[in-house]
DODREN-510766 format. One record per residue: residue in one letter; chain; x, y, z of N, C-alpha, C in turn. Coordinates in steps of 0.02 Angstrom, whole numbers, plus 50000, padded with zeros to 5 digits. Layout:
<nodes>
   res   chain   n_east   n_north    n_up   ca_east   ca_north   ca_up   c_east   c_north    c_up
     A       A        X         Y       Z         X          Y       Z        X         Y       Z
...
</nodes>
This chain:
<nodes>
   res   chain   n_east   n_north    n_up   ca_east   ca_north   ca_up   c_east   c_north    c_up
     X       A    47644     50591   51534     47712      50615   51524    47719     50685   51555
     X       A    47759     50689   51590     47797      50760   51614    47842     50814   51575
     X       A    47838     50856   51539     47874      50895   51488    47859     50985   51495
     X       A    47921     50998   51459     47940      51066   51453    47930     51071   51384
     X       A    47916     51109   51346     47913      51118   51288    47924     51212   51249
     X       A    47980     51216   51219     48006      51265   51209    48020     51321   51263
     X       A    48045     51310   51323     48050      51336   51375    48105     51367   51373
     X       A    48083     51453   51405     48130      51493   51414    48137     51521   51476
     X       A    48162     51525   51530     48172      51551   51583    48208     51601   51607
     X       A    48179     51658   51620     48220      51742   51636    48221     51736   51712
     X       A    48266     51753   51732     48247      51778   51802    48232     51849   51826
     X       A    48235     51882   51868     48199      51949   51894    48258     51969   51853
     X       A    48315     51965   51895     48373      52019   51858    48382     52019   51765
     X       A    48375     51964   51738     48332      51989   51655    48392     51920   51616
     X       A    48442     51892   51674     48479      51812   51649    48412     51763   51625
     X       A    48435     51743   51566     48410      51705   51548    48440     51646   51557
     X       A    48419     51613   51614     48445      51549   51628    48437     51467   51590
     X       A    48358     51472   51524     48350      51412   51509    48324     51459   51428
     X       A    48367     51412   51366     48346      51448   51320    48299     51396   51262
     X       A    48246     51381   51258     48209      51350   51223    48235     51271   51225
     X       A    48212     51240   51278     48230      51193   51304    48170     51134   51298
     X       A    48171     51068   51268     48115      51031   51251    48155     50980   51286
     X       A    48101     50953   51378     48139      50898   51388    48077     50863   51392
     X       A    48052     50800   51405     48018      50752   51426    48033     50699   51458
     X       A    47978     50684   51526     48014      50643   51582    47932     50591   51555
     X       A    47959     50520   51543     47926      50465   51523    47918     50426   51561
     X       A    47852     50404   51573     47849      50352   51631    47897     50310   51599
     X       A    47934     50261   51667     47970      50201   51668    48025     50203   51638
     X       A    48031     50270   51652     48110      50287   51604    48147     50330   51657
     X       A    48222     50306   51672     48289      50385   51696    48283     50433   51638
     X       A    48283     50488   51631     48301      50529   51627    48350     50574   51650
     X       A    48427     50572   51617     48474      50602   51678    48505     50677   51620
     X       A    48486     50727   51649     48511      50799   51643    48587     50816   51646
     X       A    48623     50809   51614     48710      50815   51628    48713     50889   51580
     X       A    48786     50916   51603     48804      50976   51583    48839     51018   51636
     X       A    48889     51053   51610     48918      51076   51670    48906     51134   51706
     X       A    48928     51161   51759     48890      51203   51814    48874     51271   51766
     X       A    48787     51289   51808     48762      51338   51765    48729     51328   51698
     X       A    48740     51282   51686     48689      51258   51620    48625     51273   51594
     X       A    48586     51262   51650     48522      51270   51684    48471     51212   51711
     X       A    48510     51153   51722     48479      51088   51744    48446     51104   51782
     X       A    48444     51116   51839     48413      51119   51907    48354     51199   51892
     X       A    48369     51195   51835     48302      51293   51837    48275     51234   51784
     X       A    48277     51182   51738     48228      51160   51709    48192     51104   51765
     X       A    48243     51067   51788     48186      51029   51854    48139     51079   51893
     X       A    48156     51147   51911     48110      51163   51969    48062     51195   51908
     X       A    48061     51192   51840     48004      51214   51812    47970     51137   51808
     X       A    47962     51078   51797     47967      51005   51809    47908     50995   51851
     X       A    47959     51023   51897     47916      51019   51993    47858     51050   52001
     X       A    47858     51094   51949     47800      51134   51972    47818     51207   52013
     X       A    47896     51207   52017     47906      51270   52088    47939     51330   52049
     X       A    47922     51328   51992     47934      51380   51930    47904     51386   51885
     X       A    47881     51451   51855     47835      51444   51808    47875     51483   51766
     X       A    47878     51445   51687     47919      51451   51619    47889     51533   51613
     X       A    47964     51570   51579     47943      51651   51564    47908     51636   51480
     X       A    47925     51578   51447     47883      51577   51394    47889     51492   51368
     X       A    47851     51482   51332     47846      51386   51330    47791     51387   51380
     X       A    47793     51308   51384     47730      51245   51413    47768     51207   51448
     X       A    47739     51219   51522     47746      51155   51548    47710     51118   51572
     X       A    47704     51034   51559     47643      50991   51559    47642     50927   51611
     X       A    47581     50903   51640     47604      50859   51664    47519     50801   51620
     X       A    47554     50740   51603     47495      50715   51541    47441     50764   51517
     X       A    47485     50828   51469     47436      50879   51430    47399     50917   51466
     X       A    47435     50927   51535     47367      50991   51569    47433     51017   51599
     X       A    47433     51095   51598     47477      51119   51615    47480     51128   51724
     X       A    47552     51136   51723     47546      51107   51779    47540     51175   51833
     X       A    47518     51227   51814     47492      51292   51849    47420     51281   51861
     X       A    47390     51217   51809     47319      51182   51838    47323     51180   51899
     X       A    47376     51124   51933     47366      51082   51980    47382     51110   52048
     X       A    47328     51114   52097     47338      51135   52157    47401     51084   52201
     X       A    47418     51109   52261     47464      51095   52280    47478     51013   52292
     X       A    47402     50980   52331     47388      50919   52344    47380     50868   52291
     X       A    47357     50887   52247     47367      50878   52168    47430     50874   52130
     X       A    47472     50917   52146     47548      50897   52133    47575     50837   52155
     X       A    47558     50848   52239     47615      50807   52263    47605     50739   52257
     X       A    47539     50721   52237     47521      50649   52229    47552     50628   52185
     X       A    47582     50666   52115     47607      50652   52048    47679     50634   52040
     X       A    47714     50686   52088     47781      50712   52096    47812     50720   52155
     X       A    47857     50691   52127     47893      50713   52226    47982     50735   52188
     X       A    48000     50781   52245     48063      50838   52203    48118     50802   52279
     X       A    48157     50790   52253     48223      50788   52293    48282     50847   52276
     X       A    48283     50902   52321     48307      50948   52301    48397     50965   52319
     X       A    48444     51001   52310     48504      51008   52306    48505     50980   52361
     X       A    48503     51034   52402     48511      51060   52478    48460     51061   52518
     X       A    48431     51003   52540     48356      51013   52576    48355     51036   52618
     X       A    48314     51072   52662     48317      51118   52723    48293     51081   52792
     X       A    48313     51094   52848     48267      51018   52919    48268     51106   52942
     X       A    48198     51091   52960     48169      51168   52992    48174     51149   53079
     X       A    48192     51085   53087     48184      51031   53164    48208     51005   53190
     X       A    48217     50983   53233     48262      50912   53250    48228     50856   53253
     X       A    48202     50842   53211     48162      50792   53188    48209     50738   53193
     X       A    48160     50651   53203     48214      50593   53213    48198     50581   53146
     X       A    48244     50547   53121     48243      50517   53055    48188     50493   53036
     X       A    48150     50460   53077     48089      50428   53042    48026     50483   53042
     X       A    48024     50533   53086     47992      50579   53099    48017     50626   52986
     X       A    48060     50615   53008     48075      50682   52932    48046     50648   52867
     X       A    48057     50574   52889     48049      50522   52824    47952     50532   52804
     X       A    47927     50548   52863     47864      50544   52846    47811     50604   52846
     X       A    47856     50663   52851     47840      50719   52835    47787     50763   52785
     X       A    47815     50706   52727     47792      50733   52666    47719     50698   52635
     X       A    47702     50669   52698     47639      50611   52686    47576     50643   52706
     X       A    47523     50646   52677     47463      50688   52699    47417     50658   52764
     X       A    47387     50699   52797     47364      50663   52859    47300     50638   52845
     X       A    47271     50603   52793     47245      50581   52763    47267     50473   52772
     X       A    47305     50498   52781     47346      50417   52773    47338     50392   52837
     X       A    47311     50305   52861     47306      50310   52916    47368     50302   52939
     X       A    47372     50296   53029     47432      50320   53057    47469     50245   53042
     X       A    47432     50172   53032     47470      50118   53036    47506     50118   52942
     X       A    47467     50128   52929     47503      50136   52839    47565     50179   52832
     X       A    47542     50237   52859     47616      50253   52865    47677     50255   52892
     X       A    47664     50214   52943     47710      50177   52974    47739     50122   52928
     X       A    47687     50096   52898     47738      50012   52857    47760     50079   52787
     X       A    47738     50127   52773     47774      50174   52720    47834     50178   52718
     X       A    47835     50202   52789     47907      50264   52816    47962     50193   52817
     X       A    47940     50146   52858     47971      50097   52874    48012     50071   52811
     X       A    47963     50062   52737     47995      50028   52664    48035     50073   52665
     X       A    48021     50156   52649     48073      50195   52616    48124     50178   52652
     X       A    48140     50200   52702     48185      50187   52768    48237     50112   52746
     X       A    48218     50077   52734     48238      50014   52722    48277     50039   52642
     X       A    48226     50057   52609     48256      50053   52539    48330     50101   52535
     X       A    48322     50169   52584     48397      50187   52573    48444     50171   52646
     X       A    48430     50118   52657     48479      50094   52723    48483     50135   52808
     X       A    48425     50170   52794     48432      50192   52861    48391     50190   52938
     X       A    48348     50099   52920     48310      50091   52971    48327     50074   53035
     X       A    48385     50071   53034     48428      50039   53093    48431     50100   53147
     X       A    48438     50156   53103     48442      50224   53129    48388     50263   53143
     X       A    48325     50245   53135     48252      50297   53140    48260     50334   53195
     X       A    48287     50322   53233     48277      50346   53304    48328     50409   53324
     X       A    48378     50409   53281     48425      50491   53279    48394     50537   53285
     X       A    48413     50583   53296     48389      50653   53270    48419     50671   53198
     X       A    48393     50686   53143     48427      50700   53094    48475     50753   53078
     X       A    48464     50810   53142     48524      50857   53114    48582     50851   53142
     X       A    48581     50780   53186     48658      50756   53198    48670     50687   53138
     X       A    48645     50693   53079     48681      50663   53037    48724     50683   52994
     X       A    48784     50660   52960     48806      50665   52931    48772     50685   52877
     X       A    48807     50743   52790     48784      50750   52748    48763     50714   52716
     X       A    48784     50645   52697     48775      50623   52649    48694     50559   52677
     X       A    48710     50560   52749     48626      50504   52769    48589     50574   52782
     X       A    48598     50634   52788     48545      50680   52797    48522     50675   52720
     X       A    48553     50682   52662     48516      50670   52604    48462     50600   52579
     X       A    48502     50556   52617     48464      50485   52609    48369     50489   52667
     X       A    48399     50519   52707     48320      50540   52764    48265     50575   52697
     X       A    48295     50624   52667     48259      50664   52619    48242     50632   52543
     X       A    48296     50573   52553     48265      50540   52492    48208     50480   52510
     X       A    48219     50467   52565     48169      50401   52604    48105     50445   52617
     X       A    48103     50499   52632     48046      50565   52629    48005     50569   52567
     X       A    48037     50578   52506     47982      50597   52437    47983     50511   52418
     X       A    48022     50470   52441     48000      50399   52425    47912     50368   52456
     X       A    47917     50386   52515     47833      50378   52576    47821     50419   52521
     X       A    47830     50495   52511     47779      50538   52489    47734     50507   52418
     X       A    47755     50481   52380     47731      50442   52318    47693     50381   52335
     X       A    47738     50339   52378     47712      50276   52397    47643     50285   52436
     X       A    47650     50344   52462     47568      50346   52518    47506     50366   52459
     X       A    47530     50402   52403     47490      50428   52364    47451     50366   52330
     X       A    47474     50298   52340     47410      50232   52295    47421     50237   52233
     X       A    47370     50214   52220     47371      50191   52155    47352     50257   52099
     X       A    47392     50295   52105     47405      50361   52036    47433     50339   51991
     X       A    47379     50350   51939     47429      50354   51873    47479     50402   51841
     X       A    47536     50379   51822     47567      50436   51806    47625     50436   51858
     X       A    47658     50438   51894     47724      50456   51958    47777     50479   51930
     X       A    47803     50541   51948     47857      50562   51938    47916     50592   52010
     X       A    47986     50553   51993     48038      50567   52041    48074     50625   52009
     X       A    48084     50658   52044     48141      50714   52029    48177     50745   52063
     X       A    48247     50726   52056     48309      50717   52100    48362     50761   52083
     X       A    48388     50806   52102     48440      50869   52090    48490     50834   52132
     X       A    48537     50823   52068     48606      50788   52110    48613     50747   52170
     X       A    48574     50700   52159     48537      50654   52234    48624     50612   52242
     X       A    48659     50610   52204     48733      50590   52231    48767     50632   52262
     X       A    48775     50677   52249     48836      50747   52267    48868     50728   52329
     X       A    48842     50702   52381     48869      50708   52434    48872     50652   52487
     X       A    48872     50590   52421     48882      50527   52448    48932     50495   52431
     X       A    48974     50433   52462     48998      50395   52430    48989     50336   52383
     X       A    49045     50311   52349     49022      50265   52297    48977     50220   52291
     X       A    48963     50194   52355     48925      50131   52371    48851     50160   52377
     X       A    48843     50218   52413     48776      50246   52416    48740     50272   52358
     X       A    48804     50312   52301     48790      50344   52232    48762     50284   52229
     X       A    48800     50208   52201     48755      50169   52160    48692     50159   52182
     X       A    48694     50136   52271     48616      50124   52290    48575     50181   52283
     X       A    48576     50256   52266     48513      50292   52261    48497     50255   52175
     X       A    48549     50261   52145     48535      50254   52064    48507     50191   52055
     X       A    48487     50139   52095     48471      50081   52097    48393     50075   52106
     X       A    48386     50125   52171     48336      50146   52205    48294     50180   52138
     X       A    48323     50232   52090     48294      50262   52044    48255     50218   51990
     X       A    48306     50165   51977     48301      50116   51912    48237     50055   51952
     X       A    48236     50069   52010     48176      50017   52032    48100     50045   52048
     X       A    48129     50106   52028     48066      50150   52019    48048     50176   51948
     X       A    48090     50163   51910     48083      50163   51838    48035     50124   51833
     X       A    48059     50048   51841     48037      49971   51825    47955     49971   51824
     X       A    47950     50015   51895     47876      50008   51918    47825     50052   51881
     X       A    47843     50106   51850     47830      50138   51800    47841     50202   51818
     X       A    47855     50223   51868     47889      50292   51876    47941     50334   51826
     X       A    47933     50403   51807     47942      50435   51798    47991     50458   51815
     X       A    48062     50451   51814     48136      50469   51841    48168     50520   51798
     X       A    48177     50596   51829     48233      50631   51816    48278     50656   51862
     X       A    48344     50641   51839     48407      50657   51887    48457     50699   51863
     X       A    48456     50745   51895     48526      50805   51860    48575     50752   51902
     X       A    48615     50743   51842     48699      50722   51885    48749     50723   51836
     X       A    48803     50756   51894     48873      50784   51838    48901     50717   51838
     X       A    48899     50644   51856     48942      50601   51853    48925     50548   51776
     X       A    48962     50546   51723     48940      50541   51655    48929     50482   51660
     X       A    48961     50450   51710     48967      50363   51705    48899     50332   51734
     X       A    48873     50361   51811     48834      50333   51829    48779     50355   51766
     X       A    48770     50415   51734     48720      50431   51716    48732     50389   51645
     X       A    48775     50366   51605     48779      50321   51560    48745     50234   51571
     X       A    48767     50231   51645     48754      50143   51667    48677     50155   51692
     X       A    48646     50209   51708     48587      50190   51736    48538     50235   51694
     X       A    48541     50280   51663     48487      50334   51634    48463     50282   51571
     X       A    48399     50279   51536     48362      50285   51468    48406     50310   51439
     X       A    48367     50370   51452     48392      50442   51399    48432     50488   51451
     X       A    48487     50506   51403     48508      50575   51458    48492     50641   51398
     X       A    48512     50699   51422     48505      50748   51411    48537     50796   51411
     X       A    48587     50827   51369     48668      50883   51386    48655     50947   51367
     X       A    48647     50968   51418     48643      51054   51424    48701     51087   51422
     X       A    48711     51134   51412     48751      51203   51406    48729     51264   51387
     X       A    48769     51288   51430     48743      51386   51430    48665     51392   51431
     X       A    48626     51347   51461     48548      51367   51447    48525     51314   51388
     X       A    48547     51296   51350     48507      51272   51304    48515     51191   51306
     X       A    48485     51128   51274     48481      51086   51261    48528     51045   51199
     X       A    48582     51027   51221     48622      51009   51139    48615     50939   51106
     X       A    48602     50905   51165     48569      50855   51126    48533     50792   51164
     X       A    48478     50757   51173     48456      50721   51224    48461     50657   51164
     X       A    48447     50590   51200     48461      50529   51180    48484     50475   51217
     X       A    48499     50416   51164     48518      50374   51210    48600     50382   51245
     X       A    48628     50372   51300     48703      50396   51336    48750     50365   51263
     X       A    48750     50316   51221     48802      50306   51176    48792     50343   51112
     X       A    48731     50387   51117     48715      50422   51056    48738     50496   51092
     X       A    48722     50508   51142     48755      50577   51161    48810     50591   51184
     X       A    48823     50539   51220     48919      50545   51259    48969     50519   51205
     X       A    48956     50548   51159     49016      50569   51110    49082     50603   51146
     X       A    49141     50599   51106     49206      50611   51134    49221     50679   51111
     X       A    49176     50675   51038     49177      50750   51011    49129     50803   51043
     X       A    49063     50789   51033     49012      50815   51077    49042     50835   51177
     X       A    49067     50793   51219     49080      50802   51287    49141     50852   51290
     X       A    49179     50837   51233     49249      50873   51251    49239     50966   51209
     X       A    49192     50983   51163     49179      51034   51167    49130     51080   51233
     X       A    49090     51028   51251     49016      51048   51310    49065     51068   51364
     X       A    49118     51050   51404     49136      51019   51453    49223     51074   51440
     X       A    49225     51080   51368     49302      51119   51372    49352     51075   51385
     X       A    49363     51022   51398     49400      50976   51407    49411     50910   51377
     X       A    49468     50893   51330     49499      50816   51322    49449     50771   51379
     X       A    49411     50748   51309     49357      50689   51353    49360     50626   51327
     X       A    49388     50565   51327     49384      50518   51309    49330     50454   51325
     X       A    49314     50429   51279     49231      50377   51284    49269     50297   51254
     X       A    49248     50258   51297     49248      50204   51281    49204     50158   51268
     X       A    49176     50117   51216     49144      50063   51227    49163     49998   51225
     X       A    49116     49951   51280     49123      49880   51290    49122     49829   51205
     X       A    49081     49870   51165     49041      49814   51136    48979     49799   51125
     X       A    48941     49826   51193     48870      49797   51216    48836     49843   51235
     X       A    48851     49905   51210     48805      49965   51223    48848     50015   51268
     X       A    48864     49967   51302     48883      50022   51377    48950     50058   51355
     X       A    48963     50116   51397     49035      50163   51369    49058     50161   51451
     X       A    49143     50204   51457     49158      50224   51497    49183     50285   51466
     X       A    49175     50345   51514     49186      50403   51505    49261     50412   51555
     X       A    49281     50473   51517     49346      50471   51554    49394     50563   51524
     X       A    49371     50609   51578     49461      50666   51560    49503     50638   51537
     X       A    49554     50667   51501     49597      50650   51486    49672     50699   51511
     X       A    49709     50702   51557     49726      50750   51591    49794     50760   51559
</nodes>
């Protein structure tokens, strides 16, 4: 298991961005982080990742803290899909996709690697672009087909964890569902899935557990029909929030304007 445990996070200037925060990312489970901007979702993933270290609390990856683990050692465990990823290149798409793979791997393996990820978020047709003439929303899909090889080359590890900072933001509907699809088929397999996302619905239809932050702290994690309350969203959020359910578990979330 992947976890934070009573985590507080200061930054230099003395903001306390995360205030005693207990999350846990479970194999074979979404985990989706909701809350609105500034919360501190994305400062508890990059403590998660490993690319922050808690100003007080534990952070663990199966009971060994993760300031243990050297870098190569991380990445076998975890792979981070971040806001805004950076192309330092003009790398072709399949070139970026396989970036994150150690040269350890032979060159034909990671070829049938790059090739699955590639496939899995729709962009094998395209390997051959340069990626910084893609559009925003397939430059995010290159970077998600990237930490996808990066896990997949790693074998047979126990333990895998995804962690995705708003891996929708800057797609359309059809693509939102296929990353969240992509997530839940990495659940299945026993992966480790956490996803900050402001969209209540996808994170209701596809998360385990979600998780609702505000101002820094944790208000309540659970299952999406135990936390996406109408009372609970519409104080977090400041806004007339209305929740619906089917019947069968599932809700629709909805402003009320």
């Amino acid at each position: 298991m992947l976890e934070v445990r009573d985590l507080t996070v200061r930054f230099p200037s003395g903001f306390v961005a995360v205030h005693g925060a207990n999350v846990k990312v479970r194999p074979g489970e979404i985990l989706a982080l909701c809350g609105p901007n500034g919360a501190g979702k994305s400062t508890v993933l990059s403590v998660l990742a490993g690319d922050r270290a808690p100003s007080l609390g534990v952070a663990e990856l199966d009971g060994r803290p993760l300031g243990a683990f050297d870098a190569r050692g991380l990445a076998r465990r975890r792979a981070v899909l971040e806001q805004s990823p950076s192309l330092s290149a003009p790398y072709t798409v399949e070139r970026l996709a396989g970036l994150s793979i150690g040269v350890e791997v032979p060159p034909g393996l990671m070829h049938d690697i790059v090739h699955r990820s590639l496939e899995d978020v729709g962009l094998a047709n395209i390997k051959d672009k340069r990626a910084d003439l893609l559009s925003g929303g397939e430059r995010h899909r290159a970077h998600l087909a990237r930490i996808l090889a990066q896990l997949a080359a790693a074998g047979e590890v126990e333990g895998k964890y995804l962690l995705l900072d708003e891996p929708t933001a800057s797609l359309d509907i059809e693509h939102q569902i296929s990353v969240l699809k992509i997530a839940r088929r990495a659940a299945d397999n026993g992966v480790g899935v956490l996803i900050v996302l402001h969209d209540l619905n996808l994170a209701a239809a596809f998360a385990h557990q979600v998780g609702l932050m505000n101002r820094g702290r944790m208000v309540s994690t659970g299952r999406p029909p135990d936390v996406f309350s109408k009372e609970c969203l519409s104080e977090v959020y400041r806004t007339p929030i209305e929740v619906e359910s089917d019947g069968r578990g599932r809700i629709r979330i909805a402003p009320l304007y």
